[in-house]
Structure formats: structure tokens, C-alpha cells
C-alpha positions in Angstrom: -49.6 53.1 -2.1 -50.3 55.1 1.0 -50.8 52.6 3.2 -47.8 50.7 2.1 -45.6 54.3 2.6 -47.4 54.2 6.4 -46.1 50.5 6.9 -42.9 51.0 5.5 -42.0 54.2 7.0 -43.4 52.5 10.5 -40.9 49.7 10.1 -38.3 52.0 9.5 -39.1 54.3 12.4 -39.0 50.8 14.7 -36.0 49.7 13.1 -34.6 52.9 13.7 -35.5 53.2 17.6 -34.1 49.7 17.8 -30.7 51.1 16.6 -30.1 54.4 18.1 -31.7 53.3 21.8 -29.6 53.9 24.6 -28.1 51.1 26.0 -28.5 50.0 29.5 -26.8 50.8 32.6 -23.5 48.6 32.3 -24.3 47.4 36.3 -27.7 45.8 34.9 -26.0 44.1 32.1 -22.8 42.5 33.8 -24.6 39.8 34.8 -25.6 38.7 31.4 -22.2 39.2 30.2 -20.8 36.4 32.2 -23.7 34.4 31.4 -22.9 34.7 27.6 -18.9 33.7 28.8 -20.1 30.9 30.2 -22.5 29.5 27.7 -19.6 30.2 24.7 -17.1 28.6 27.1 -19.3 25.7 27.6 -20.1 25.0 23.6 -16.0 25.5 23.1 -15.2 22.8 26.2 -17.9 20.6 25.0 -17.2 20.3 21.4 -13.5 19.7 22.6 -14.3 17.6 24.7 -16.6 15.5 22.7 -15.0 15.4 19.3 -11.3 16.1 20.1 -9.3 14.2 17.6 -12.1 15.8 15.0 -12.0 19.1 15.7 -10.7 20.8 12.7 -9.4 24.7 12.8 -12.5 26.0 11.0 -14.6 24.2 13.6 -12.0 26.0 16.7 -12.5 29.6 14.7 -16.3 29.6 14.7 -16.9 28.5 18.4 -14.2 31.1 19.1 -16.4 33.9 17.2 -19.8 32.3 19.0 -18.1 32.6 22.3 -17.2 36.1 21.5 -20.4 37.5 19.9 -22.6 35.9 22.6 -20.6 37.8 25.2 -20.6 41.1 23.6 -24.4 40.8 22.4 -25.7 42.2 26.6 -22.9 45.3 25.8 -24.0 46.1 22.1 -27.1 44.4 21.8 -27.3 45.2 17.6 -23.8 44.4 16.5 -23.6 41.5 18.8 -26.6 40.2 17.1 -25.3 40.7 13.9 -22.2 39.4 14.1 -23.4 35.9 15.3 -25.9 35.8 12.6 -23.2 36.5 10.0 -21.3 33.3 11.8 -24.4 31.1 12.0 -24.9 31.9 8.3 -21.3 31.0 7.7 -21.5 28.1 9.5 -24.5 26.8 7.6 -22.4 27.7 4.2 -19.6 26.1 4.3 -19.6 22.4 3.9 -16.5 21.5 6.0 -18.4 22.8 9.2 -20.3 21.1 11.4 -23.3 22.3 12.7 -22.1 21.1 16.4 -19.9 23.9 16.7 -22.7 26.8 17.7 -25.2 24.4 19.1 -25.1 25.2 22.7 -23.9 28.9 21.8 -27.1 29.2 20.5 -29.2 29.0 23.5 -27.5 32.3 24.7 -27.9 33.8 21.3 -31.8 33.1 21.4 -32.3 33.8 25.1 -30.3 37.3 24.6 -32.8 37.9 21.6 -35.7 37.9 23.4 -34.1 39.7 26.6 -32.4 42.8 24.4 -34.9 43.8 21.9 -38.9 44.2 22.2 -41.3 41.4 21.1 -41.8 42.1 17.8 -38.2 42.6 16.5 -37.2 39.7 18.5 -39.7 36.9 17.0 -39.1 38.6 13.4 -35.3 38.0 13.6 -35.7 34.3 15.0 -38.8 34.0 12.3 -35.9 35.0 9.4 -33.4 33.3 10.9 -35.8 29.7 10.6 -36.6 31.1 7.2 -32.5 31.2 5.9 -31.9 27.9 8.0 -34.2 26.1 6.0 -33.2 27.6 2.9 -29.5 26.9 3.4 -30.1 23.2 4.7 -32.0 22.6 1.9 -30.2 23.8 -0.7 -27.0 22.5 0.3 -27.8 19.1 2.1 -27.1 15.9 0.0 -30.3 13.8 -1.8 -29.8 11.4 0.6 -30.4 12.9 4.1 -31.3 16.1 3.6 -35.1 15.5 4.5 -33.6 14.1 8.4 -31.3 16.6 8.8 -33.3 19.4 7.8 -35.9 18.7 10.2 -33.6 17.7 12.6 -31.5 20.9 12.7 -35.1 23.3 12.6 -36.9 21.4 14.9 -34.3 22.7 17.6 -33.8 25.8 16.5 -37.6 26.2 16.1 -37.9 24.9 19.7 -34.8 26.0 21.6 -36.4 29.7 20.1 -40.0 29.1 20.9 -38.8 28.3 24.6 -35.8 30.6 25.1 -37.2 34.0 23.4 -39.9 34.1 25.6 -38.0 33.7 28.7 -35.8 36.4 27.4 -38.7 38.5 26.8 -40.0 37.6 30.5 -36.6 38.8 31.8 -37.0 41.7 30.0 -40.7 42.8 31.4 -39.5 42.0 34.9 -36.8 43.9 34.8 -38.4 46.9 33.4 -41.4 46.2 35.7 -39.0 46.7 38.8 -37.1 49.7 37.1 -40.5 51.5 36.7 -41.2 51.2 40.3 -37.6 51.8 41.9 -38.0 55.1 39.4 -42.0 55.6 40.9 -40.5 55.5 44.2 -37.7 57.8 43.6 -39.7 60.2 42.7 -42.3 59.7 45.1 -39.3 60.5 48.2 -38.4 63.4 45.4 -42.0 64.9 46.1 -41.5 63.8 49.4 -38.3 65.3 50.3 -39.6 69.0 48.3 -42.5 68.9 50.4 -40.4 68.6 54.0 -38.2 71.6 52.2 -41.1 73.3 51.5 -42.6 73.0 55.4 -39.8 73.7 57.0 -39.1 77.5 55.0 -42.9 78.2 55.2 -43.4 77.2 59.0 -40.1 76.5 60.9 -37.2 79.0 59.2 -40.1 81.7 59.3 -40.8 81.0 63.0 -36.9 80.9 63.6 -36.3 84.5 61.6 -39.4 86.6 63.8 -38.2 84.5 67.2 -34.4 86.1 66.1 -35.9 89.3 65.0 -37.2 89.8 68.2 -34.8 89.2 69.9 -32.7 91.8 68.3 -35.4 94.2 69.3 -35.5 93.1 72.8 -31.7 93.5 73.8 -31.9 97.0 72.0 -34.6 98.0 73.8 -33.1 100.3 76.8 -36.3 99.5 78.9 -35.6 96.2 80.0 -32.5 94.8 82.4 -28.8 94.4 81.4 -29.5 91.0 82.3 -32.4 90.6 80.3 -31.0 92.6 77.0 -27.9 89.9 77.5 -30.2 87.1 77.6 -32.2 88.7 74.4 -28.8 88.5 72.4 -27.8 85.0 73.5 -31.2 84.0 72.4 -30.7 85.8 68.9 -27.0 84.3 68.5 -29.1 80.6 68.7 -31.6 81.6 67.1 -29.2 82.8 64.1 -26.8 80.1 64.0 -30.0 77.5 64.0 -31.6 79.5 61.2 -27.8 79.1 59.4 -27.7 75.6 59.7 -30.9 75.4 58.8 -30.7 77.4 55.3 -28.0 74.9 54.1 -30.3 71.8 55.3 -33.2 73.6 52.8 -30.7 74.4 50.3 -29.5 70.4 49.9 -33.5 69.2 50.3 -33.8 71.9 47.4 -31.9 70.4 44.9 -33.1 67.5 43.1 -31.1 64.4 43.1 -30.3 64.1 39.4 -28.7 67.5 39.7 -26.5 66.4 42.7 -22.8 65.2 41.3 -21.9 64.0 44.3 -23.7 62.7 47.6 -24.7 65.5 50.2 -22.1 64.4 53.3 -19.5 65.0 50.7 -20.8 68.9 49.5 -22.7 70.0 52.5 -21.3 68.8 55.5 -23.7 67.2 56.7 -22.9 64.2 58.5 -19.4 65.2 58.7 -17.9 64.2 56.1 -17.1 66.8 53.4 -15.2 65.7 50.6 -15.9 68.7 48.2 -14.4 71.9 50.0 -15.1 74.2 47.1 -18.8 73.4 47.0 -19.5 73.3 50.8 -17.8 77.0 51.0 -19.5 78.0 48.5 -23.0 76.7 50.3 -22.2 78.9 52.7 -21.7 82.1 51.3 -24.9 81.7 49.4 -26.7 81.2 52.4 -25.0 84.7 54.0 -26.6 85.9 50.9 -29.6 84.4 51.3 -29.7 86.2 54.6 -29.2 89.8 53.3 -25.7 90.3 52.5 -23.7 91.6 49.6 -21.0 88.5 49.4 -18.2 88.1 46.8 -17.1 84.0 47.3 -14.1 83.5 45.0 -11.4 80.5 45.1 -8.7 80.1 44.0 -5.9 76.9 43.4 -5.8 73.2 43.3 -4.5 71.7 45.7 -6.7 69.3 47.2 -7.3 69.1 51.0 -7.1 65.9 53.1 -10.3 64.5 54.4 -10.1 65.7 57.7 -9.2 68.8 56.3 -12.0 69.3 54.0 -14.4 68.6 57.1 -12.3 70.6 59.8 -12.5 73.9 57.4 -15.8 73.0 56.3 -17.1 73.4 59.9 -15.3 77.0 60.2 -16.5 78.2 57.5 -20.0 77.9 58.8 -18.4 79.4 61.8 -17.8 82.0 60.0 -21.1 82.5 58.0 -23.0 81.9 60.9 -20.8 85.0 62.8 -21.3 87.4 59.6 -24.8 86.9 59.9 -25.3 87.3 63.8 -22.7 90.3 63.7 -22.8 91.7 60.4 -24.0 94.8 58.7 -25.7 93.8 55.8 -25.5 97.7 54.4 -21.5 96.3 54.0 -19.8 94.0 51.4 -18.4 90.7 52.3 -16.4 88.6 51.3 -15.4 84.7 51.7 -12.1 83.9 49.6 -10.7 79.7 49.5 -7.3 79.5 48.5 -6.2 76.0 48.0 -2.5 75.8 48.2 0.4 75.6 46.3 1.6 75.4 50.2 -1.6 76.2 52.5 -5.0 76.2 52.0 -6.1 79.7 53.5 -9.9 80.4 53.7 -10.5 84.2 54.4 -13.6 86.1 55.3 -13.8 89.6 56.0 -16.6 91.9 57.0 -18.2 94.7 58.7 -20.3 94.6 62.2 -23.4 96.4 63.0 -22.5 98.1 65.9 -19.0 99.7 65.3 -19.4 100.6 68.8 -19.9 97.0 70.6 -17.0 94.8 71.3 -15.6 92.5 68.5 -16.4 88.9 68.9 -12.8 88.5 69.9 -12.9 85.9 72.3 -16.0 84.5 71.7 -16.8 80.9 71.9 -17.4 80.4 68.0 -14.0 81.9 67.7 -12.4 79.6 70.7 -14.2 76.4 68.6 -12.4 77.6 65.4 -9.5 77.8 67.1 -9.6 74.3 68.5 -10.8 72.9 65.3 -7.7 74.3 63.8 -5.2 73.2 66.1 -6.1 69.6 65.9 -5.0 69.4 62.8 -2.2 71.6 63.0 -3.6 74.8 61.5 -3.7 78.5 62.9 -6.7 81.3 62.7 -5.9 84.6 63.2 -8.3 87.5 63.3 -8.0 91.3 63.3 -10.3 94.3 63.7 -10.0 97.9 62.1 -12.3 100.8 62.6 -15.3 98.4 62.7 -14.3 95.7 60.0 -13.3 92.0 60.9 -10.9 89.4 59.4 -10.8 86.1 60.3 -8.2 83.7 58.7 -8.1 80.3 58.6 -4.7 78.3 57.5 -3.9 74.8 56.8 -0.8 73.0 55.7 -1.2 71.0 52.5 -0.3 68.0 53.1 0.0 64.6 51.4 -2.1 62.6 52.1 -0.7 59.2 51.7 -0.3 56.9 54.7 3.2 57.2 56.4 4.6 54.0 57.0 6.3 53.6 60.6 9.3 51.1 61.1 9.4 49.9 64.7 12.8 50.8 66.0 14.7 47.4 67.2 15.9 46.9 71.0 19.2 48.0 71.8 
């Protein structure tokens, strides 16, 4: 008894993974979907065709059901399995149909058996369905023929099966085969692409933070030149907006793919083409915080920006991270606010500088770039200074972004 509990409860638990497995990705299966149209189109065309002036309602409802069960069998394996059993069944039932109706439907049914469920359930379901064939043909053919037609009707089921379920079956192994290496691949570029991330902090960003550091040193130092000491803080400006860019570039090779909702051009900016202004601004600030600073990032609204938009304020806003961590005091809070609309989008950042006593990067070239930025698209930025604090404001119409269609005036 216990070892027919172990069989039983193992054919349950197989029946039961065969039922609740997740289905396949609907771009793998489209293709079998129009193969199972095509095949239930062909058996309806060809029995029309063949026996037109016979063709009887009954015969024109079960090769509309075939056609209809073989195409959703690739979508829902199970039920579409079970539904064209139920027909076939039906079909074999009733006398008034003829077995002609779900002949050629049944090479997609049997091909689809072997391609949608493992081996064994596959050749256990064609195995029964032999089994009830021969049941029903025998039991309901007349005395006369029922011997021809029997062996007729399960010689080609028996070998349109032993032919097509193994090709299914091949199809399926393939297919998995070449899954299991695109996925070995994937994750060989993830390991990959963690191990460049990893490089890059340990070696290059570390190299890039002392070469900065000292740099900072050097132009405080009172020893050395005015020349020199302006040099020095040219060389830690570069050295700080590299090391900027260069924390966002580790932060994207950070994150593993399957945790990325949308591609990196359209979060990061990189490549120029930012699509998700929220999540780019908010890249940013992290990375001031990963830097040493105190930032509050908050956003607020809607409205959604234009491309050129998102990728114009996307670009001043590392501006503008890349200027709180070259001139900031990290001792200070800061803070990085996106409003999006109902009327502008308005990104705000605000700040305190080191040296209260050095001249504001007022006309700086970062803030000449922002500038220019802005105005191509018909924007403003606006900054102001108070006892050692720094605004900078960035504003943008919204806009609609529909095209705007131009009529050509005619000739007077």
C-alpha cells in the first residue's frame, strides 16, 4: 500500500506541475498559434471543398471547434487539449459525424501534444486517446465493417502520433536547449558587467577621488603660485565632474537587469536619450549623496516632459550635481526638488559652498552650458546667491507634444 500511495501521490504531484506551470512567453508561442490557424483552416477548406454538397451542419460545427481548439492549445496548453479531446470524443459518438471532419486538425493537435507538455504526459494522453478510439470504433461500428474501419482509423492515429509527438517533443528540447543558453549567456555578461562595476570603484573611481583630493590640497596650499593653485582647482573641477559621471555609470552597471523596468538610455542618460525624468533626477541626487552630502530629492506633479525635454533637463541636472559636489559644503543640507507641471516643469537645487568667502560660480561655464541648454528649447535658469547659499532654477514650458501640422500658405 505504500508504494502504491508513493506512485499515486507522484502522479498527482506531475499532474499537478503540468497544470499550474507557467505558460510561456506569448512572443515564443505566436508562431504556433498561426500554425494551429492554418492547419484548422486547412481541415475546414478541405472538407468543404472535398465533400461540399455533403457537408451537413454537425460536420461544419465540429471542424469549427477543431479549428478553434488547435489554435488556442499554444495559449492554454491544458484547456486547449482538453477541449479537442472532448470534440474528438464527440465526434467518434455520434453516428451522423464523419470522422473526416478532424482528420487533418489532428496533426496539429498531436504535434502540439508533444511540443506543450513533457514526454511522459504527452505519450500517456496519445496512449489513452488510442485506447478510447478503439473502444468507441468498436463498440459502435456496424458487424459488417467495423474490423476495416477500426484499423483503418487507429492505424493513422497510431502513426500520425508516433511521427508527430516526437517532433513536437524535438521542438520542445530545442527550444529549451537554446533558452538555457541565451539565459547562460545573460548571466555570464551579468557576472561580466558586475565585475567591470566592480574594477572601475576599486581601481579607477578610487584613483579619480585621491587625484581630486589632491588637488584640493594643492590650490589651498599658500606655498605654491596663483597660477599653479588656479591650475590645481581646474584639475579638481575635472577631476570631480569625471568622478560624477562616473558614479552614475557604476550605479546603472550596479543594477541587475531583471531589476531594470526600463532600458538605461531612458533612466540614466546615458546615450542621450532619457525618457524617465523622475528616475534620472533622482540618480543624481543619490550620487551627491554618495559623495558626502545631506540631500533631500522630492518631486512633485505629473505632467510628463517632451523628449527633448526629459534629455535637456536631464543633462542640467548633472550640471547641477556635479556643481554641488565641486563647490559644496557637505557639513550643509541640500536639496534637489522636480516639479512637473501643471504649467512648467521647474527643477530646483539649492545649496551651500565651502568657501563663503570665494566667488559664486556665477558665470562659470557649467552655468553658461545650462543656460544654453535651456534656451534651445525655450526654457530659462535663473540663479541667486545669499550669505553663502546658492539656488539654481531650471524652468520649462509644458508643452504638448503632439506634432503641429503646417499648411503651406498659397501664392498670392
Amino acid at each position: 500500500m505504500t508504494v502504491l500511495g508513493d506512485a499515486i501521490a507522484s502522479l498527482a504531484a506531475r499532474a499537478r506541475s503540468v497544470l499550474l506551470r507557467q505558460p510561456e512567453p506569448l512572443s515564443r508561442r505566436r508562431i504556433y498559434v498561426f500554425i494551429g490557424a492554418i492547419v484548422g483552416i486547412g481541415n475546414l477548406v478541405f472538407n468543404l471543398a472535398a465533400n461540399l454538397q455533403a457537408v451537413k451542419p454537425l460536420d461544419l460545427a465540429f471542424m469549427t471547434v477543431a479549428l478553434v481548439s488547435v489554435t488556442v492549445i499554444p495559449v492554454r496548453p491544458v484547456p486547449g487539449v482538453l477541449a479537442y479531446l472532448t470534440c474528438w470524443v464527440l465526434l467518434l459518438l455520434i453516428p451522423a459525424a464523419d470522422f473526416s471532419d478532424m482528420t487533418i486538425s489532428n496533426l496539429a493537435f498531436l504535434f502540439f501534444l508533444g511540443r506543450f507538455f513533457p514526454p511522459w504526459p504527452a505519450f500517456s494522453v496519445l496512449l489513452a486517446t488510442l485506447l478510447v478510439e478503439a473502444v468507441l470504433l468498436v463498440s459502435l461500428s456496424s458487424p459488417g465493417n467495423a474490423i476495416g474501419n477500426t484499423l483503418g482509423t487507429l492505424w493513422y492515429t497510431a502513426l500520425m502520433g508516433a511521427l508527430l509527438v516526437p517532433l513536437g517533443a524535438l521542438m520542445r528540447f530545442v527550444e529549451a536547449s537554446r533558452l538555457a543558453e541565451a539565459e547562460q549567456a545573460d548571466a555570464q555578461l551579468e557576472e561580466m558587467r558586475l565585475e567591470i562595476a566592480r574594477e572601475m570603484h576599486d581601481l579607477v573611481a578610487y584613483s579619480m577621488s585621491q587625484t581630486a583630493l589632491r588637488a584640493q590640497r594643492a590650490a589651498a596650499d599658500t606655498s605654491y603660485p596663483d597660477r599653479a593653485r588656479s591650475e590645481f582647482t581646474a584639475l579638481e573641477a575635472t577631476a570631480s565632474d569625471a568622478l560624477h559621471e562616473l558614479r552614475l555609470l557604476l550605479r546603472t552597471l550596479r543594477t541587475p537587469s531583471s531589476e531594470q523596468e526600463k532600458s538605461i538610455s531612458a533612466t540614466t542618460g546615458l546615450g542621450n536619450a532619457v525618457t524617465d525624468l523622475r528616475t534620472a533626477v533622482g540618480a543624481i541626487s543619490a550620487d551627491v549623496s554618495s559623495a558626502g552630502f545631506d540631500i533631500t530629492y522630492r518631486h512633485l506633479g505629473e505632467a510628463v516632459p517632451t523628449r527633448i525635454q526629459a534629455s535637456t533637463l536631464s543633462r542640467v541636472a548633472r550640471e547641477m550635481g556635479a556643481n554641488i559636489i565641486r563647490h559644496g559644503d557637505p557639513h550643509a543640507p541640500v536639496t534637489m526638488t522636480l516639479s512637473l507641471g501643471p504649467e512648467v516643469i521647474r527643477l530646483v537645487s539649492t545649496n551651500r559652498v565651502r568657501d563663503t568667502g570665494a566667488h559664486l560660480p556665477r558665470s562659470g561655464t557649467g552655468i553658461l552650458g545650462m543656460r544654453e541648454r535651456l534656451a534651445a528649447i525655450g526654457g530659462t535658469l535663473t540663479t541667486l546667491s545669499d550669505d553663502g547659499s546658492w539656488m539654481v532654477t531650471a524652468t520649462v514650458t509644458v508643452t504638448d507634444s503632439r506634432p503641429i501640422l503646417l499648411t503651406a500658405e498659397k501664392p498670392s
